[in-house]
VOKOL-46660 format. One record per atom (N, C-alpha, C): residue in one letter; atom name; x, y, z. Coordinates in steps of 0.1 Angstrom, whole numbers. Layout:
BEGIN
 res atom    c1    c2    c3
   a   CA     X     Y     Z
...
END
This chain:
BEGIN
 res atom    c1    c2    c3
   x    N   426   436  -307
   x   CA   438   441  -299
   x    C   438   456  -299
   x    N   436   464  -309
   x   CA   436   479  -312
   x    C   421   483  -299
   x    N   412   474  -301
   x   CA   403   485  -293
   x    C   403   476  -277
   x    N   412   469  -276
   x   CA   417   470  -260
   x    C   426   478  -258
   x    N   434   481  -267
   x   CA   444   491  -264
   x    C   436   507  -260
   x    N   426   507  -268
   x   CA   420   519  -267
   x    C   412   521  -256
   x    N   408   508  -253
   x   CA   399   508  -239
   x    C   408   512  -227
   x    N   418   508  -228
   x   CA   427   508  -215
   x    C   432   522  -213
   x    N   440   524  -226
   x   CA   443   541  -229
   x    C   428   549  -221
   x    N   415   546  -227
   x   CA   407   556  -216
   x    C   403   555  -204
   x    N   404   544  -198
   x   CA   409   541  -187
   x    C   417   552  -181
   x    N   430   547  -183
   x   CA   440   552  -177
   x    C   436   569  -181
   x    N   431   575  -192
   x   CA   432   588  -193
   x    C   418   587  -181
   x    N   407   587  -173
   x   CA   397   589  -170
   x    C   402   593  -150
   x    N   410   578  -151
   x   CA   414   580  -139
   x    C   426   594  -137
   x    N   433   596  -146
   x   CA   441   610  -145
   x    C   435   619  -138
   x    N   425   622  -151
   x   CA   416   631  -150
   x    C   408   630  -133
   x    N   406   622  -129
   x   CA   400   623  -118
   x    C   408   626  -104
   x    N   421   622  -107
   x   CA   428   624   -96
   x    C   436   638   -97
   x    N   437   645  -113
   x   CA   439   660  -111
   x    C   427   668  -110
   x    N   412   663  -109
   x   CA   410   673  -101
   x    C   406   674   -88
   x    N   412   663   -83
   x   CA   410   661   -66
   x    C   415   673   -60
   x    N   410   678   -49
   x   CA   415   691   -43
   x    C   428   684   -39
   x    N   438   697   -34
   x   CA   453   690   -36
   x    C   458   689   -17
   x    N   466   680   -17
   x   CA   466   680    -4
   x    C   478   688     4
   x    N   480   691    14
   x   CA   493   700    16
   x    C   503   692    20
   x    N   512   695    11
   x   CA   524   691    21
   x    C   533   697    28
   x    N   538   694    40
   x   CA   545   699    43
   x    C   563   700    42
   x    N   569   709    40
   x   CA   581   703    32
   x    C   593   707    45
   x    N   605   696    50
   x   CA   606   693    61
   x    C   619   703    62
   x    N   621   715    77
   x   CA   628   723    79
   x    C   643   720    74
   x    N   653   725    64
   x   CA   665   721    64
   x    C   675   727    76
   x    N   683   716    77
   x   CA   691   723    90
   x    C   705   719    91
   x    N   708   736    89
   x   CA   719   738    81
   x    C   736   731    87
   x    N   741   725    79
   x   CA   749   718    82
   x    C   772   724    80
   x    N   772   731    90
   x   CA   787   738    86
   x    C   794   735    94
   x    N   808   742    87
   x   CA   821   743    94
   x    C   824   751   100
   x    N   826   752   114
   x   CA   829   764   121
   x    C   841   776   118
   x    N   841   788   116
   x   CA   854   790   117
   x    C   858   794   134
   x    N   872   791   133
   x   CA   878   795   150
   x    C   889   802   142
   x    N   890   811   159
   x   CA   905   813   156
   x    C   919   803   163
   x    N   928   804   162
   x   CA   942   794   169
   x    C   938   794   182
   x    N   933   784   188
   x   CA   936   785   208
   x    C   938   773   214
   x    N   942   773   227
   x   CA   949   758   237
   x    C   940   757   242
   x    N   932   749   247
   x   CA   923   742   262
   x    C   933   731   266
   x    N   932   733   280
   x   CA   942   723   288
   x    C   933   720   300
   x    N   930   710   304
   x   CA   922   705   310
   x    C   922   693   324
   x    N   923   693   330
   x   CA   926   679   343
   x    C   910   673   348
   x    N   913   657   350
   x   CA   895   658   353
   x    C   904   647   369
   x    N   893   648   375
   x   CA   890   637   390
   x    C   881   627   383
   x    N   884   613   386
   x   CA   873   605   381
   x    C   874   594   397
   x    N   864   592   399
   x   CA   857   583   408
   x    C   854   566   403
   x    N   862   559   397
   x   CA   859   543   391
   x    C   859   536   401
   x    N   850   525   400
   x   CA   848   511   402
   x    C   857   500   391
   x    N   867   494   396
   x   CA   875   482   384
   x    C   860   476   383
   x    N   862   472   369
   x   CA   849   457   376
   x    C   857   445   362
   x    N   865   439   366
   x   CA   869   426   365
   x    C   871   413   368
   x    N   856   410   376
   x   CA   861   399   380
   x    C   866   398   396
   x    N   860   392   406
   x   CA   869   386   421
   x    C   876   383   419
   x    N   888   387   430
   x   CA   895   374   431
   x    C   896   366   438
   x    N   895   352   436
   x   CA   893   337   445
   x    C   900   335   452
   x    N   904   337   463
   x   CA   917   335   470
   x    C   917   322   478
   x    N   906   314   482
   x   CA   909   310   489
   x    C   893   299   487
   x    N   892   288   494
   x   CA   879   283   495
   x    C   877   273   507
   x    N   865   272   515
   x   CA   867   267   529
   x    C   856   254   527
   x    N   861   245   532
   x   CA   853   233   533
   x    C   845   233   546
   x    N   831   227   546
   x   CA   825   223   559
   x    C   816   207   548
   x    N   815   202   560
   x   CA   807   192   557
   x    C   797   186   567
   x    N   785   183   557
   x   CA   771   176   565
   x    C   769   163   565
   x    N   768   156   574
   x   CA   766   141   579
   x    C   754   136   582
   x    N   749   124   572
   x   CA   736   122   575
   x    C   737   104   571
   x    N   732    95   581
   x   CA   729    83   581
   x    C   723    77   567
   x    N   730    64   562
   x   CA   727    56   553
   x    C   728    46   553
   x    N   716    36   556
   x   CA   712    23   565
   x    C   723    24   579
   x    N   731    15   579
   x   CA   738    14   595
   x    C   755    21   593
   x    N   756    30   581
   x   CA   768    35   583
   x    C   766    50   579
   x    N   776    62   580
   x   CA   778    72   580
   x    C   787    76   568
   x    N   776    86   558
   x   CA   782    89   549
   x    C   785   103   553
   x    N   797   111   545
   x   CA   800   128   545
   x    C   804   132   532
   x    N   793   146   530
   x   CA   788   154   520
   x    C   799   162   525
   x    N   809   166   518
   x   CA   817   179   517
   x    C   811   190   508
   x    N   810   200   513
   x   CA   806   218   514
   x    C   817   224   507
   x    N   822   229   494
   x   CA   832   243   499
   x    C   824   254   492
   x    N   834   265   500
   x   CA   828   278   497
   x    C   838   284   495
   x    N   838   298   480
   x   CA   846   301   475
   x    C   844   316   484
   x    N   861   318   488
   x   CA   860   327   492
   x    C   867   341   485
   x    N   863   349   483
   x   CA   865   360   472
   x    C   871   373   479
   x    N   873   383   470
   x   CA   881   397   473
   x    C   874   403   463
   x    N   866   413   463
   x   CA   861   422   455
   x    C   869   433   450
   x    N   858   443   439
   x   CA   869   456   436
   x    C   863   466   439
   x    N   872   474   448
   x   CA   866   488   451
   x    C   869   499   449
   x    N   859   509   445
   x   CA   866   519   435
   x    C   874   528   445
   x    N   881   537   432
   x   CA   891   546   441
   x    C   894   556   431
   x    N   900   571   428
   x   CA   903   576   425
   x    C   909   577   413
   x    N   909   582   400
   x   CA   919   584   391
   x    C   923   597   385
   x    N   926   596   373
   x   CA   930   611   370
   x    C   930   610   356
   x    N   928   623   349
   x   CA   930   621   334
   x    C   930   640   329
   x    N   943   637   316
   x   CA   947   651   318
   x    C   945   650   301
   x    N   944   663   296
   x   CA   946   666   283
   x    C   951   679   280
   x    N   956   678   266
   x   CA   963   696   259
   x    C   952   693   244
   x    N   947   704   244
   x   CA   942   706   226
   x    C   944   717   218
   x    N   951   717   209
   x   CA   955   729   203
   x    C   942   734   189
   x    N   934   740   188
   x   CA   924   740   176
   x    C   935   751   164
   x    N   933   747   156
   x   CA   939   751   143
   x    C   927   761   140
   x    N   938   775   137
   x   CA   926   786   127
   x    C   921   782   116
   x    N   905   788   118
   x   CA   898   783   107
   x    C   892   765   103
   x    N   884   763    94
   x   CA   882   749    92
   x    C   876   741   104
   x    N   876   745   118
   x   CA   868   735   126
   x    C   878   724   127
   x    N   892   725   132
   x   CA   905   711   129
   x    C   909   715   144
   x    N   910   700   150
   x   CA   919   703   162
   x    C   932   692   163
   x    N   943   693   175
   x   CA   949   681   174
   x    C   947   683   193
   x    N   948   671   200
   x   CA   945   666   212
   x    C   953   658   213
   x    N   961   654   226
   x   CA   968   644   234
   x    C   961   641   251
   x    N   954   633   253
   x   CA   949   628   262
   x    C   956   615   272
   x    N   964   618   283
   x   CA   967   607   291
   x    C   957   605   305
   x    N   950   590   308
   x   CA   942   587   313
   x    C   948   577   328
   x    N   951   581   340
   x   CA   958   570   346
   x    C   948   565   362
   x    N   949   554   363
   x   CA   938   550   373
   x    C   949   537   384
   x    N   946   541   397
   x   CA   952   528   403
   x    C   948   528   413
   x    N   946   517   420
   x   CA   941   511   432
   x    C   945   503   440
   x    N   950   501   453
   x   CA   957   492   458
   x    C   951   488   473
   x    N   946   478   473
   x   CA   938   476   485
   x    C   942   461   494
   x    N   934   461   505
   x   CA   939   447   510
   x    C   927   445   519
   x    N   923   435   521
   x   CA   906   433   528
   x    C   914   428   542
   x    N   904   426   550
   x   CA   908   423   565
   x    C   910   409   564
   x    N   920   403   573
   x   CA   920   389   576
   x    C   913   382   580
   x    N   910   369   570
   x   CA   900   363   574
   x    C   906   345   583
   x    N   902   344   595
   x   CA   908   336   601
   x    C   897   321   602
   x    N   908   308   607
   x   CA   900   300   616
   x    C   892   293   601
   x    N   889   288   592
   x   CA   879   285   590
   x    C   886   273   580
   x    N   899   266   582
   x   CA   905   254   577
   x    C   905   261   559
   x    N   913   267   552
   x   CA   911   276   543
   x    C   924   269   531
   x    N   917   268   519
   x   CA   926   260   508
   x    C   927   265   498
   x    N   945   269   498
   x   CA   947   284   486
   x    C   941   276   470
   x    N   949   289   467
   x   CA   943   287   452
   x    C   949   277   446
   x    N   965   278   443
   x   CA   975   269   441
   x    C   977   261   450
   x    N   971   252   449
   x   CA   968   239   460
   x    C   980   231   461
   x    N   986   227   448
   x   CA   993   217   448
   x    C  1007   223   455
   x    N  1012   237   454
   x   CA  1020   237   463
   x    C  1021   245   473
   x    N  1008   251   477
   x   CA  1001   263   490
   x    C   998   255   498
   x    N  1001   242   504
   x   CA   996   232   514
   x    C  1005   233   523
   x    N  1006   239   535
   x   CA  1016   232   547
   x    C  1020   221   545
   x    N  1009   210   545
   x   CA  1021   197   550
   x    C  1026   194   537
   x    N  1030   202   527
   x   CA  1031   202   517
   x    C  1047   202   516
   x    N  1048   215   525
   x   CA  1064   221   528
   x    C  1072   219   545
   x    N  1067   206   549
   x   CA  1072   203   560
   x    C  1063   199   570
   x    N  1068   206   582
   x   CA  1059   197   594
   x    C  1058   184   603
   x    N  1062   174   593
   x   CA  1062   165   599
   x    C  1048   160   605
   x    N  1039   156   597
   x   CA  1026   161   600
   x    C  1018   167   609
   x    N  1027   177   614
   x   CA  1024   182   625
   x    C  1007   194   618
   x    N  1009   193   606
   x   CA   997   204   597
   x    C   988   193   596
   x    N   972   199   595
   x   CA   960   194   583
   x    C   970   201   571
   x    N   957   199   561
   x   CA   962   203   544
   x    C   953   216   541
   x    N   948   225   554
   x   CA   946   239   550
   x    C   955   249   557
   x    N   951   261   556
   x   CA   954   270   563
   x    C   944   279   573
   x    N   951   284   587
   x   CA   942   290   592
   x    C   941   306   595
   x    N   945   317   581
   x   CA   944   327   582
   x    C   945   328   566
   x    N   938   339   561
   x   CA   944   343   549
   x    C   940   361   548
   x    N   950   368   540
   x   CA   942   386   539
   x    C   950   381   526
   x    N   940   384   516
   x   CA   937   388   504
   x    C   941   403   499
   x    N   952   406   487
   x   CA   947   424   483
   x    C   952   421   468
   x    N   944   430   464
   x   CA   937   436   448
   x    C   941   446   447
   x    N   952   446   435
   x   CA   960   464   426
   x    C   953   462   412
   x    N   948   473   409
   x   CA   947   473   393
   x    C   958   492   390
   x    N   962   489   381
   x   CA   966   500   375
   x    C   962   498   357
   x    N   958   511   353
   x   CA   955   513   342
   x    C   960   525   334
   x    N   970   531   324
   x   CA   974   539   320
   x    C   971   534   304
   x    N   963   552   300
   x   CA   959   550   282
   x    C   964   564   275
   x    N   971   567   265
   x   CA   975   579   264
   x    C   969   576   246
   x    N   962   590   240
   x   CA   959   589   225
   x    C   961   604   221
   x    N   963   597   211
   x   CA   969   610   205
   x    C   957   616   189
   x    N   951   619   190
   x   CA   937   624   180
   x    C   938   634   174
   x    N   929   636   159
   x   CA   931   646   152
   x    C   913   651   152
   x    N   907   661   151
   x   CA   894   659   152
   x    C   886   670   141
   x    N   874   668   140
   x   CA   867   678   127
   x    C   859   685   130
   x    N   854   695   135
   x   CA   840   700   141
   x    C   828   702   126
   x    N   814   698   131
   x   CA   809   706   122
   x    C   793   707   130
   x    N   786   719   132
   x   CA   776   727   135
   x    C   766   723   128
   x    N   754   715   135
   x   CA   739   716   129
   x    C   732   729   136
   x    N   730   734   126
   x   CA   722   746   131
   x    C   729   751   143
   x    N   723   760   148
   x   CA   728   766   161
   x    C   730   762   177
   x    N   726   751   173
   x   CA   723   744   193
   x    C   731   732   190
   x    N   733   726   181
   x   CA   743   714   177
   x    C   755   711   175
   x    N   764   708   181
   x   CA   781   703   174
   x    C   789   693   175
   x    N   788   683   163
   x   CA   796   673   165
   x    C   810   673   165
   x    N   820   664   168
   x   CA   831   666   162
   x    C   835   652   165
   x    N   843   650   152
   x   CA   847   636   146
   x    C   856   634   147
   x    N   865   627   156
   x   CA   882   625   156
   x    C   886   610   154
   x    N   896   609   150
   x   CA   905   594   149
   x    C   919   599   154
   x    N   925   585   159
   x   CA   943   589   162
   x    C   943   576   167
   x    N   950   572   177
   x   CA   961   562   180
   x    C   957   559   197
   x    N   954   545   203
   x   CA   953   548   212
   x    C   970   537   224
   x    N   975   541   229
   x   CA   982   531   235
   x    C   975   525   251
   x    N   975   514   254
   x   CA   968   512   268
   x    C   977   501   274
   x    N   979   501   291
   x   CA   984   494   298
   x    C   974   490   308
   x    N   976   481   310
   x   CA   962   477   318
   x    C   972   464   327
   x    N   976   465   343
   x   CA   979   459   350
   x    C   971   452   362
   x    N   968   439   366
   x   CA   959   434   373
   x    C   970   425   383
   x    N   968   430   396
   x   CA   982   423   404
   x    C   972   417   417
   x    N   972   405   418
   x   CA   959   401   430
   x    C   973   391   437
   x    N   968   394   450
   x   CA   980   383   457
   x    C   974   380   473
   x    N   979   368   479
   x   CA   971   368   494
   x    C   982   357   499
   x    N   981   362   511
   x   CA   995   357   520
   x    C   983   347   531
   x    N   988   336   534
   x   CA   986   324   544
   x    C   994   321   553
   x    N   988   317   565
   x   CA   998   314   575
   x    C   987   302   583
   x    N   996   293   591
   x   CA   990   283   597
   x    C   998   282   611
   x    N   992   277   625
   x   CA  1002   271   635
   x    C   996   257   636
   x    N  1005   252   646
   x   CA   999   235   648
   x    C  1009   234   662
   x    N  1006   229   670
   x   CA  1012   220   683
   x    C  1003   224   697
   x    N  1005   225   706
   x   CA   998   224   719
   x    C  1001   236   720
   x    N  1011   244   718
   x   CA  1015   255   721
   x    C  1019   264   711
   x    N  1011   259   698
   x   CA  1014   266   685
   x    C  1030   266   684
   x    N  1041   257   687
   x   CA  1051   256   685
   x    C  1057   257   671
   x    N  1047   252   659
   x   CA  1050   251   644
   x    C  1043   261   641
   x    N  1049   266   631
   x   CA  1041   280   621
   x    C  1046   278   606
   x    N  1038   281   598
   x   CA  1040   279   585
   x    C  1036   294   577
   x    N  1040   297   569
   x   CA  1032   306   556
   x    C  1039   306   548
   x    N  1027   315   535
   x   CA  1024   313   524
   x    C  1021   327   515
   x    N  1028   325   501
   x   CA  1024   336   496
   x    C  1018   336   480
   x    N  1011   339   475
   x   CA  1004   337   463
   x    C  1004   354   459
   x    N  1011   354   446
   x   CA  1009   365   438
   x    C  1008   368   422
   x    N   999   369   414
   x   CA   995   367   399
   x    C   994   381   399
   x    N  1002   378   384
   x   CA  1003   390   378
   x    C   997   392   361
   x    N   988   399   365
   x   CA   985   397   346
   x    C   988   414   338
   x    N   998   413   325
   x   CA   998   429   322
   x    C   994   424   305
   x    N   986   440   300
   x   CA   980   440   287
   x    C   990   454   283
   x    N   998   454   271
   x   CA  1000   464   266
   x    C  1003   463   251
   x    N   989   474   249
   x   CA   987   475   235
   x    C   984   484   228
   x    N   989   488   212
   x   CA   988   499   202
   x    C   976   496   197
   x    N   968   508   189
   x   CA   958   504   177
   x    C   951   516   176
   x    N   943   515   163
   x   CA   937   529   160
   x    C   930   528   172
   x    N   923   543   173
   x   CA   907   547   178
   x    C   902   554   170
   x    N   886   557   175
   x   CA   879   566   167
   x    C   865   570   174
   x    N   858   577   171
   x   CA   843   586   178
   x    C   842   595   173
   x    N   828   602   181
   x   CA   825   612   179
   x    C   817   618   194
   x    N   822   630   196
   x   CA   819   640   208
   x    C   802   648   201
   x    N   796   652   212
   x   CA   784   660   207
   x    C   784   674   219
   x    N   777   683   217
   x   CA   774   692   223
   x    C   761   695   218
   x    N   750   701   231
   x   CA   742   705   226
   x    C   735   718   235
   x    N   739   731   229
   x   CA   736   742   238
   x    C   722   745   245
   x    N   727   749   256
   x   CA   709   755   265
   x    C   707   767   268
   x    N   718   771   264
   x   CA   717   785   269
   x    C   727   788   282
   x    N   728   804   284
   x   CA   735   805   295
   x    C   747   801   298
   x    N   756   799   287
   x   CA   765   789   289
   x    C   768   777   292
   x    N   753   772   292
   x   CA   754   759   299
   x    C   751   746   286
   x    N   756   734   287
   x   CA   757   727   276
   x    C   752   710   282
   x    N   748   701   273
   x   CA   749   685   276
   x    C   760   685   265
   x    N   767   673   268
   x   CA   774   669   265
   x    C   783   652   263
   x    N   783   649   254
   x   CA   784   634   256
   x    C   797   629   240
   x    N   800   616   245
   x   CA   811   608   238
   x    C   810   593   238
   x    N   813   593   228
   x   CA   812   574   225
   x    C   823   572   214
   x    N   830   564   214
   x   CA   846   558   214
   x    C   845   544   210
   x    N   858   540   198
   x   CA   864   527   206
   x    C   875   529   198
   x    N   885   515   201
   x   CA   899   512   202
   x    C   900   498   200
   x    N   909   495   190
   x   CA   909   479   187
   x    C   929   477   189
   x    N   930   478   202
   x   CA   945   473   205
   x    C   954   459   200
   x    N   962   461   198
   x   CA   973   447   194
   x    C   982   447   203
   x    N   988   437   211
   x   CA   999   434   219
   x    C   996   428   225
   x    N  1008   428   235
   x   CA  1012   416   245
   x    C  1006   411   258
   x    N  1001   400   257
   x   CA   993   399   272
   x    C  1002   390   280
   x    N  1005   391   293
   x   CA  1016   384   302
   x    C  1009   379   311
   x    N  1011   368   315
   x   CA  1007   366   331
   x    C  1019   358   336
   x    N  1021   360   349
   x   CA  1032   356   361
   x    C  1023   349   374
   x    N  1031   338   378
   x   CA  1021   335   391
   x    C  1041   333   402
   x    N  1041   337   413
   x   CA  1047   338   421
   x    C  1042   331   432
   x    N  1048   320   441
   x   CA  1046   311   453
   x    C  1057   314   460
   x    N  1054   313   473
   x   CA  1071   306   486
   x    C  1059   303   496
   x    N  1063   293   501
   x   CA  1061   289   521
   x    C  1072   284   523
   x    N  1068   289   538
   x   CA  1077   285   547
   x    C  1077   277   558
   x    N  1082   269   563
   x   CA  1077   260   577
   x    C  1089   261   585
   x    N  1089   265   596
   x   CA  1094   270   607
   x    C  1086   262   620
   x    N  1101   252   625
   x   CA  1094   243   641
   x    C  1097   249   653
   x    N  1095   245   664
   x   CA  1097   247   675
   x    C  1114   260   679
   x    N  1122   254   671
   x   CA  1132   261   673
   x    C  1135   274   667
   x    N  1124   277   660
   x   CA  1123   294   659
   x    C  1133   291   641
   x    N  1133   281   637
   x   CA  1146   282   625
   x    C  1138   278   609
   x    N  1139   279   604
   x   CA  1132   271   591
   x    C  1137   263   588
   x    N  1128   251   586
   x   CA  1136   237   584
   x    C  1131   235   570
   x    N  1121   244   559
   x   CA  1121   238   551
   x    C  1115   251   541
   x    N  1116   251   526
   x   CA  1105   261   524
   x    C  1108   258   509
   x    N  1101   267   501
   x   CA  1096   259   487
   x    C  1088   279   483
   x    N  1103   279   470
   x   CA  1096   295   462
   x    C  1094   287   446
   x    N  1080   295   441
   x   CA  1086   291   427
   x    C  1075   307   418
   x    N  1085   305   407
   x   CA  1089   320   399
   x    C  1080   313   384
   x    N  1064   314   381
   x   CA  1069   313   366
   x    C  1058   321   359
   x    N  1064   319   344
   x   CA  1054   329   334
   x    C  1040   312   328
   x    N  1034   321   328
   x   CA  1018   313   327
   x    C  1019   314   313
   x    N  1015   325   306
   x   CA  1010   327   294
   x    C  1018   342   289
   x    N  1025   340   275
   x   CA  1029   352   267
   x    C  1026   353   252
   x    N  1013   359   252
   x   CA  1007   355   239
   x    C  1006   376   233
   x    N  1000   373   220
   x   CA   996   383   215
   x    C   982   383   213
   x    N   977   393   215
   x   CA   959   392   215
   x    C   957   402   207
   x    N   944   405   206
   x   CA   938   420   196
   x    C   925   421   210
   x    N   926   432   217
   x   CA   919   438   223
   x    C   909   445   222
   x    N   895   447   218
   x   CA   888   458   215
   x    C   885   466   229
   x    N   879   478   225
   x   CA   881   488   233
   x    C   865   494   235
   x    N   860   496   239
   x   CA   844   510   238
   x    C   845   519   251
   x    N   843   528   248
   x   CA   834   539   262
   x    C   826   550   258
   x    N   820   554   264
   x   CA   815   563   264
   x    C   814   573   276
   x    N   806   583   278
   x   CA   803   598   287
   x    C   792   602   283
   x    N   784   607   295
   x   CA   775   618   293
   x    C   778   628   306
   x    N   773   641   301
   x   CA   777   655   311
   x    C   768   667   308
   x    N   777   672   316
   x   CA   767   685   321
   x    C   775   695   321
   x    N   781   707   316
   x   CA   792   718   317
   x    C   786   733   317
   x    N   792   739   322
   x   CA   789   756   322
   x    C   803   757   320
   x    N   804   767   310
   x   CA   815   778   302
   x    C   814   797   312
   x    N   829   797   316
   x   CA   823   809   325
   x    C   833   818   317
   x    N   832   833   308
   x   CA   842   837   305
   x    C   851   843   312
   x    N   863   845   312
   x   CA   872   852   318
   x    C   875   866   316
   x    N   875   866   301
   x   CA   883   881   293
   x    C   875   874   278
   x    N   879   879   268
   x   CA   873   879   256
   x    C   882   867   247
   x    N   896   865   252
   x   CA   902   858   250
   x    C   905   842   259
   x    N   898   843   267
   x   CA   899   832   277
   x    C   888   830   286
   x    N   881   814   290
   x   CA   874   813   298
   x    C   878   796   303
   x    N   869   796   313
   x   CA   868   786   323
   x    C   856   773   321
   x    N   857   762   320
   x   CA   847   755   318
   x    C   846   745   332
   x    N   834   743   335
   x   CA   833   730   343
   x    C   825   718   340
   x    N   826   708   344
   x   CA   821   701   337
   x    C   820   688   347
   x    N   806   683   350
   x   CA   800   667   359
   x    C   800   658   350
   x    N   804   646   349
   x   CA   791   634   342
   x    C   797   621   348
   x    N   795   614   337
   x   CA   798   596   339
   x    C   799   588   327
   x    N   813   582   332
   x   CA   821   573   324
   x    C   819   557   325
   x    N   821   551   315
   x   CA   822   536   311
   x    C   830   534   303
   x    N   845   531   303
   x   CA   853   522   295
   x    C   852   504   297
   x    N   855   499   289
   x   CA   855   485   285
   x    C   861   479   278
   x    N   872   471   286
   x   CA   883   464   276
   x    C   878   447   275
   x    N   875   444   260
   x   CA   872   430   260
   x    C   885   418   262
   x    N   887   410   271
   x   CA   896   403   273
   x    C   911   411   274
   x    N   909   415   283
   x   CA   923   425   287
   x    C   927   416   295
   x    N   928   407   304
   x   CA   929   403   317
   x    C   931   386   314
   x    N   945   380   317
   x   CA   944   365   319
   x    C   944   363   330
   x    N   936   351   335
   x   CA   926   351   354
   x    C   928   336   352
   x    N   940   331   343
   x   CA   942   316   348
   x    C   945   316   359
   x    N   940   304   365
   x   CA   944   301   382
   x    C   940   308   396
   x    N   931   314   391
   x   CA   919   321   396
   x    C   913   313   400
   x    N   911   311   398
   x   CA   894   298   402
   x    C   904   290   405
   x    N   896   283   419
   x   CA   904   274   428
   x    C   904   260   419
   x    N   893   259   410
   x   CA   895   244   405
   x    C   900   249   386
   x    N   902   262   384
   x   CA   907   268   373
   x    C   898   263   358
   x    N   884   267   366
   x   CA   873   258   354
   x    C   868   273   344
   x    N   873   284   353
   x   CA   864   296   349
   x    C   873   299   331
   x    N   869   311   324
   x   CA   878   313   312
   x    C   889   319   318
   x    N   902   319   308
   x   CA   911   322   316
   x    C   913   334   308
   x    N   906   338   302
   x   CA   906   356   297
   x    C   891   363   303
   x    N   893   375   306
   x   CA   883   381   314
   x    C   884   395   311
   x    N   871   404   307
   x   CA   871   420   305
   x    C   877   422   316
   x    N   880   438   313
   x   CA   882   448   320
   x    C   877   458   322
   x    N   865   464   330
   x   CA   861   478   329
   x    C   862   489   341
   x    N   862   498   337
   x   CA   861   514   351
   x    C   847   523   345
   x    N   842   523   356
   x   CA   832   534   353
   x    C   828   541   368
   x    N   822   550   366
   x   CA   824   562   372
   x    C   826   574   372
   x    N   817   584   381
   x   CA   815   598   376
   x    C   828   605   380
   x    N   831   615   370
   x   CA   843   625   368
   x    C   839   640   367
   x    N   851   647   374
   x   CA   847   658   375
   x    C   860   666   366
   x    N   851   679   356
   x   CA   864   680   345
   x    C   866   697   350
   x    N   876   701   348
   x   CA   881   714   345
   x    C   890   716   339
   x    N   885   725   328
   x   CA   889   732   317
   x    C   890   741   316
   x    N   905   751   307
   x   CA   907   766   304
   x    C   914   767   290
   x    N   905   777   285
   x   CA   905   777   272
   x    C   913   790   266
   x    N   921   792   258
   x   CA   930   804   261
   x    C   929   808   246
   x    N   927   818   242
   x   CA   928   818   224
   x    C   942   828   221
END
């Protein structure tokens, strides 16, 4: 045992030896980069941006049109019914988004209040003629609310229109800190509140007699609203080029709590020959009043030039593009003409914004 131990001991001493006196190899030892807290002095930036969004939630199904193909089977005639869903898209439009930040002397500390508001209210052209079967079937049917069967069981006009409004207001606390000289993050948390309204509605009308003497219509309006508290949190980056000029980017999220509503609203009317209403049928109700937990993400990337004013004040501008994303913001029961789709559905806007900023110390 003693002279294996000793064998091994010279072993291990031979190989030492051989690998101290290997020529040595370089290493290279990796640049540190230095990690601080800015100081500032006390100053306001107040800021307004234009933003250009697309909603993207989802069509809405307003309507769906039957056709049918006829094809012989042995000596009698069967019929394939066709429908086709007929939809209302979202098209973007305008919004706005404002902020105040006050930075705290010294430390790299700011506090910020950011309100975000977007709305859109559209109506597509009338689509006619094509025997058309609302959403709410069971009580959007002409011969449903009169007539005398003077109606089929469609309609022969419908115009569809799509509102979304969206208002988010947060209130943040934030940390700066400087990698090296071309780098600066800053880390905030605070509170975010959001309202997120989705209002789709489409009016029908029908005639029937030799002389269109009978007229009917219809009105379909759903209403879905999300309003909800909860933290947020991110982190902003900057990264200088020179010249005053900067990239710039943000990534976010928000985990909301509250109340999700939806409303569905109906009336037709049927109106005969004598110009009078002989019959009509409203009804008023709440779908769904639940409490949900909403998550939240977005992000930005951009482009800015800083222009100075005075020594105490300058001007910033600022291009890029946004993506927010609300997961199940939106109840879209009775949407779908046969109501098979989920009846919760995201919410997103994205789209390029244009910022202006003035910075006052």
């Amino acid at each position: 045992m003693k002279l294996k131990s000793m064998l091994s001991l010279f072993a291990i001493g031979i190989c030492s030896s051989a690998y101290g006196g290997h020529p040595a190899v370089d290493v290279i030892v990796p640049v540190m980069v230095p990690v601080t807290i800015p100081e500032q002095e006390g100053s306001w930036s107040v800021a307004a941006e234009a933003q250009y969004f697309r909603p993207s939630n989802g069509d809405f199904n307003y309507a769906t049109t039957r056709g049918s193909d006829t094809f012989a089977v042995t000596n009698d005639f069967e019929v394939q019914n066709r429908f086709l869903v007929r939809s209302r898209d979202r098209d973007p439009d305008w919004g706005g988004r404002f902020d105040v930040k006050y930075l705290f002397p010294d430390f790299g500390r700011d506090i910020n209040v950011v309100w975000t508001h977007y709305h859109h209210d559209d109506a597509s052209a009338r689509r006619e003629n094509e025997f058309l079967y609302a959403v709410a079937s069971d009580i959007l049917t002409p011969s449903l609310i009169g007539g005398n069967g003077n109606f089929p069981g469609g309609w022969d006009t419908a115009r569809p229109k799509a509102a979304n409004q969206y208002d988010a207001v947060d209130v943040m606390w934030g940390q700066h800190f400087d990698f090296g000289p071309k780098v600066r993050l800053r880390a905030f948390g605070g509170l975010r509140y959001g309202d997120i309204q989705i209002t789709d509605s489409v009016s029908y009308s029908a005639v029937a007699g030799n002389n269109d003497e009978f007229f009917a219509t219809g009105t379909l309006r759903l209403q879905s609203d999300f309003q909800g508290l909860g933290p947020r949190g991110g982190m902003d980056a900057r990264i200088r080029l020179g010249c005053h000029t900067n990239i710039v980017g943000t990534i976010a999220g928000s985990l909301l709590v509250g109340d999700l509503d939806q409303k569905r609203y109906t009336s037709a009317v049927y109106t005969d020959q004598s110009l009078e209403t002989t019959s009509s049928l409203v009804s008023h109700r709440r779908l769904d009043d639940s409490t949900v937990v909403v998550p939240e993400m977005d992000a930005r990337i951009g482009f800015n030039y800083l222009h100075p004013l005075s020594p105490d004040a300058a001007v910033l501008f600022e291009v890029g593009y946004e993506n927010t994303h609300y997961w199940n913001g939106q109840n879209n029961s009775v949407v779908s003409y046969t109501d098979s789709m989920s009846h919760y559905n995201d919410v997103a806007f994205h789209g390029p914004y244009l910022r202006v900023q003035l910075d006052v110390a």
